[in-house]
C-alpha positions as CSV (number, residue, x, y, z in Angstrom):
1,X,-20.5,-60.3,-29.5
2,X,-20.0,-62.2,-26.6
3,X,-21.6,-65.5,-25.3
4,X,-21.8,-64.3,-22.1
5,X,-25.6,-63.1,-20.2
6,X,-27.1,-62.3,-17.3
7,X,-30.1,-63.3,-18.0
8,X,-29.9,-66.4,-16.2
9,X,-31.5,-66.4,-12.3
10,X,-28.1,-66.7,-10.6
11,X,-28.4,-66.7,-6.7
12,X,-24.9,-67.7,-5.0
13,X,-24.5,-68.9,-1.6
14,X,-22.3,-69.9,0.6
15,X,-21.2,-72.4,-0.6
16,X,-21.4,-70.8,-4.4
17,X,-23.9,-71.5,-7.0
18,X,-26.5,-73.6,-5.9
19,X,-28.9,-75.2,-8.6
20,X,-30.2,-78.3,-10.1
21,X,-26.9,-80.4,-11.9
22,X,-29.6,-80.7,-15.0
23,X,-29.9,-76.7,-15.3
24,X,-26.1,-76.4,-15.5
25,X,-26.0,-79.4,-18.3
26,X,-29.0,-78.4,-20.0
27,X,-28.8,-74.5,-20.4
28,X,-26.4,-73.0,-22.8
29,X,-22.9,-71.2,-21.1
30,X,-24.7,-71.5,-17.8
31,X,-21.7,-72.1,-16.0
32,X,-19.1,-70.4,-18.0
33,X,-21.6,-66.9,-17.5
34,X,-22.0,-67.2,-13.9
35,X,-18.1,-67.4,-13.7
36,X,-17.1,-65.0,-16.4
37,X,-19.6,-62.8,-14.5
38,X,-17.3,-63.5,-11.3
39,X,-14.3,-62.7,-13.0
40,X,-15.6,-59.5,-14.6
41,X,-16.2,-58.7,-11.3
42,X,-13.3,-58.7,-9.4
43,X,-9.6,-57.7,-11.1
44,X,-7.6,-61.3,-10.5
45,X,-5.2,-61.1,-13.5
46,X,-2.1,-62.7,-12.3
47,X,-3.4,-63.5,-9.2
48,X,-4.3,-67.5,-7.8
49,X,-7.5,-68.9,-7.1
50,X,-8.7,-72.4,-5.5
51,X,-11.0,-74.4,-7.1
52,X,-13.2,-77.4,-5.4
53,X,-15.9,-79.1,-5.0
54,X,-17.6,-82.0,-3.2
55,X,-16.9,-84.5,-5.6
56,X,-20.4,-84.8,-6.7
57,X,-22.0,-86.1,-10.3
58,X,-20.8,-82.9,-12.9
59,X,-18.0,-81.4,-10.3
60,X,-14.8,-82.5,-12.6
61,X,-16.3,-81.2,-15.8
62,X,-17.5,-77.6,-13.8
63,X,-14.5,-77.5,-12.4
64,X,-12.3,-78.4,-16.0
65,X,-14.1,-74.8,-17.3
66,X,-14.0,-72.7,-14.3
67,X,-10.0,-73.8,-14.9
68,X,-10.1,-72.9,-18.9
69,X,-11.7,-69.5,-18.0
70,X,-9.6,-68.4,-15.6
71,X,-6.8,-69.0,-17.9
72,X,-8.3,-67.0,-20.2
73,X,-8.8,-64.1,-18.2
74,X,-5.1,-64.1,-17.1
75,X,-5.1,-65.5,-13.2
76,X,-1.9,-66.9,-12.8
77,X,-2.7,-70.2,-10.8
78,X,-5.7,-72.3,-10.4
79,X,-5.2,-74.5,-7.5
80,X,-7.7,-77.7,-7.5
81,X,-8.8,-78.6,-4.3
Protein backbone atom coordinates (compact mmCIF):
# COMPACT_ATOMS: atom_id res chain seq x y z
CA UNK A 1 0.00 0.00 0.00
CA UNK A 2 1.40 3.12 -0.70
CA UNK A 3 1.24 6.55 1.15
CA UNK A 4 0.91 8.34 -1.82
CA UNK A 5 -2.91 10.11 -3.04
CA UNK A 6 -4.32 12.28 -5.26
CA UNK A 7 -6.82 13.25 -3.37
CA UNK A 8 -5.37 16.44 -2.41
CA UNK A 9 -6.47 19.77 -4.67
CA UNK A 10 -3.10 20.19 -6.32
CA UNK A 11 -3.00 23.19 -8.86
CA UNK A 12 0.64 23.99 -10.08
CA UNK A 13 1.76 27.08 -11.53
CA UNK A 14 4.35 28.68 -12.81
CA UNK A 15 6.24 28.84 -10.46
CA UNK A 16 5.15 25.23 -9.03
CA UNK A 17 2.89 24.46 -6.23
CA UNK A 18 1.34 27.33 -4.88
CA UNK A 19 -0.53 27.00 -1.40
CA UNK A 20 -0.69 28.07 2.10
CA UNK A 21 2.94 27.02 4.10
CA UNK A 22 0.32 25.70 6.98
CA UNK A 23 -1.47 23.17 4.29
CA UNK A 24 1.88 21.73 3.39
CA UNK A 25 2.89 21.35 7.38
CA UNK A 26 -0.39 20.42 8.43
CA UNK A 27 -1.69 17.75 5.91
CA UNK A 28 -0.26 14.30 5.88
CA UNK A 29 2.49 13.47 2.75
CA UNK A 30 1.25 16.68 1.10
CA UNK A 31 4.40 17.48 -0.33
CA UNK A 32 5.99 14.09 -0.82
CA UNK A 33 2.39 13.20 -3.01
CA UNK A 34 2.44 16.24 -5.14
CA UNK A 35 6.17 15.24 -6.07
CA UNK A 36 5.96 11.50 -6.18
CA UNK A 37 3.05 12.38 -8.42
CA UNK A 38 5.65 14.44 -10.59
CA UNK A 39 8.00 11.82 -10.71
CA UNK A 40 5.47 9.13 -11.62
CA UNK A 41 4.93 11.28 -14.26
CA UNK A 42 7.77 11.77 -16.16
CA UNK A 43 10.65 8.82 -16.51
CA UNK A 44 13.88 10.78 -14.86
CA UNK A 45 15.80 7.71 -13.57
CA UNK A 46 19.39 8.63 -13.93
CA UNK A 47 18.75 11.81 -15.07
CA UNK A 48 19.40 15.46 -12.92
CA UNK A 49 17.03 17.84 -11.72
CA UNK A 50 17.40 21.48 -9.99
CA UNK A 51 15.81 22.17 -7.01
CA UNK A 52 15.12 25.90 -5.50
CA UNK A 53 13.20 28.02 -3.93
CA UNK A 54 12.88 31.62 -2.70
CA UNK A 55 14.25 31.05 0.52
CA UNK A 56 11.06 31.49 2.33
CA UNK A 57 9.75 30.07 5.94
CA UNK A 58 9.43 25.87 5.14
CA UNK A 59 11.69 26.07 1.69
CA UNK A 60 14.83 24.05 3.28
CA UNK A 61 12.77 21.38 4.81
CA UNK A 62 10.46 21.11 1.19
CA UNK A 63 13.34 21.06 -0.48
CA UNK A 64 15.38 18.34 2.04
CA UNK A 65 12.33 15.73 0.79
CA UNK A 66 11.83 16.69 -2.78
CA UNK A 67 15.88 15.73 -2.41
CA UNK A 68 15.19 12.19 -0.43
CA UNK A 69 12.46 11.35 -3.13
CA UNK A 70 14.23 11.89 -5.94
CA UNK A 71 16.87 9.64 -4.60
CA UNK A 72 14.51 7.18 -4.15
CA UNK A 73 13.17 7.17 -7.47
CA UNK A 74 16.70 6.76 -9.01
CA UNK A 75 17.54 10.54 -10.58
CA UNK A 76 21.08 10.64 -10.58
CA UNK A 77 21.72 14.35 -9.38
CA UNK A 78 19.69 16.91 -7.49
CA UNK A 79 21.25 20.18 -7.96
CA UNK A 80 20.04 22.82 -5.15
CA UNK A 81 19.70 26.11 -6.32
Amino acid sequence: MSIFQSAHNYTAGTSGLRKKTKLFRETPNYLENFVQALFDSVDLKGKAIVVGGDGRFYNDSAIQTIVRLAAANGLSKVYVA
